[in-house]
N, C-alpha and C positions, 0 to 999 in steps of 0.2 A: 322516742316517737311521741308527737305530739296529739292530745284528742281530735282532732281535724282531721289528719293523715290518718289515722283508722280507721274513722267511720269512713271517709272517702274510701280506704282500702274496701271497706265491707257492703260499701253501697254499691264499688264496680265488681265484686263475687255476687251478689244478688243481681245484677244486672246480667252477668253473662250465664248464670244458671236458669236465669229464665230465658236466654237466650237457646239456650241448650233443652228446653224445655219443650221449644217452640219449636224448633231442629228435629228433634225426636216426633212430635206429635206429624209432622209432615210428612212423616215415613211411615207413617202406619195407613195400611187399608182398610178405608170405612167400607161398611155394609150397606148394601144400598137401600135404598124405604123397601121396596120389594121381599127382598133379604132378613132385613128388621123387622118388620110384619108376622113373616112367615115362623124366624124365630122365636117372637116373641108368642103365638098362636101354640107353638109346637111346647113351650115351658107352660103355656096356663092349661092346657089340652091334659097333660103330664102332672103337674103339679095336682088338678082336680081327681084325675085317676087314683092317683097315689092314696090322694086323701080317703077316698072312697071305701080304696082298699083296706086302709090301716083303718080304716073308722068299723068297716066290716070285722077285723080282726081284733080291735080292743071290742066291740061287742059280744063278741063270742068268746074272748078270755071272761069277759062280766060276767057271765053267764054260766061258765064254768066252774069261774069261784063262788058265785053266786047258790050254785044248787049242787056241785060235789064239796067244797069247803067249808058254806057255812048253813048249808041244809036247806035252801032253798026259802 
C-alpha cells in the first residue's frame, strides 16, 4: 500500500464520519427559544437557591466549630 492510497483511504473515513455526524445532528429535537429560556431561568433560579442554602449551612457548621470546638 502505497502513502497516497492511505491517506486517501483516511481522508474518505473523515469524510463519511462527518457525514454521519451531520446525519445524527438532524435527528435530534432542538428546543425551542421559548423552551431554552424557560430552562435556562429554571437552572439559574436552582443553582442560586442551592447556593444560598449550602452558604447558610457551611455558616452554621463555622459557627459550631467555631464556639463548641475551638472555644469560641
Amino acid at each position: 500500500m502505497t502513502q497516497r492510497s492511505a491517506t486517501t483511504k483516511r481522508g474518505r473515513q473523515r469524510l463519511k464520519f462527518v457525514g454521519e455526524i451531520i446525519a445524527e445532528l438532524r435527528k435530534v429535537v432542538w428546543l425551542s427559544r421559548r423552551e431554552a429560556l424557560y430552562l435556562t431561568a429554571l437552572v439559574l433560579i436552582v443553582s442560586i437557591a442551592m447556593g444560598i442554602v449550602l452558604g447558610f449551612i457551611d455558616y452554621g457548621f463555622t459557627r459550631l466549630v467555631n464556639d463548641v470546638f475551638l472555644g469560641g
